[in-house]
N, C-alpha and C positions, 0 to 999 in steps of 0.2 A: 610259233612266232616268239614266245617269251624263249624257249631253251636258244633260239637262235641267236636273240639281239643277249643273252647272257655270254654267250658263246663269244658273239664278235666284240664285246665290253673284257673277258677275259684273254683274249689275243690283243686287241688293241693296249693290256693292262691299262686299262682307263676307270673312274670309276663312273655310275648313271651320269652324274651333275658334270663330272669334268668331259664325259666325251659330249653330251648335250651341249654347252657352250662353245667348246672346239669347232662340233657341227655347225653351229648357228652363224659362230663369229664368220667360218668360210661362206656358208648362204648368203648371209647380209653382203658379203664382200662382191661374191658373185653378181647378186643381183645389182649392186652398183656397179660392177663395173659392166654388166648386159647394159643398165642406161646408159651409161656413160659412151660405149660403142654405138649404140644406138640415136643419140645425139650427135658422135660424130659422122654418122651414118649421112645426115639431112644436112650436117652444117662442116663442113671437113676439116674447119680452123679450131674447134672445139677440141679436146680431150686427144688431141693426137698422140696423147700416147700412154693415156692413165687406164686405161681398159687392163692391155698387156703388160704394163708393170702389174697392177694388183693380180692380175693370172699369173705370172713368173712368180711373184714373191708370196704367193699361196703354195706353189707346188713347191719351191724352198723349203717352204714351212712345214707341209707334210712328208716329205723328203726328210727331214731332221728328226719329225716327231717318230717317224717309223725307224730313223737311223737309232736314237734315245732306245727304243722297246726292243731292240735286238742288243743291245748289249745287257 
């Protein structure tokens, strides 16, 4: 497990701390925006549409950050 997560921290060229908050900040996000669907799940005036923006402007985000490590 340790040669792997070295392995994917060397591809990713991230270093421990920076891909550790990357990870976290997308988690955090995720998980808001699972409530936030799930709120509007029960109430449908709710969050109609803040789920799928924070999912679109996550994959942006990773989309950029993998676009950055190729060049």
């Amino acid at each position: 497990m340790f040669y792997s997560s070295k392995k994917h921290l060397k591809e990713t060229n991230e270093s421990y701390f920076k891909h550790m908050f990357f990870a976290l900040e997308i988690s955090i996000k995720l998980i808001l925006a699972g409530v936030m669907a799930f709120v509007h799940s029960l109430i449908p005036g709710f969050f109609k549409k803040n789920a799928s923006t924070i999912i679109i402007n996550l994959s942006e985000k990773i989309k950029r950050g993998k676009e950055s490590q190729d060049l």
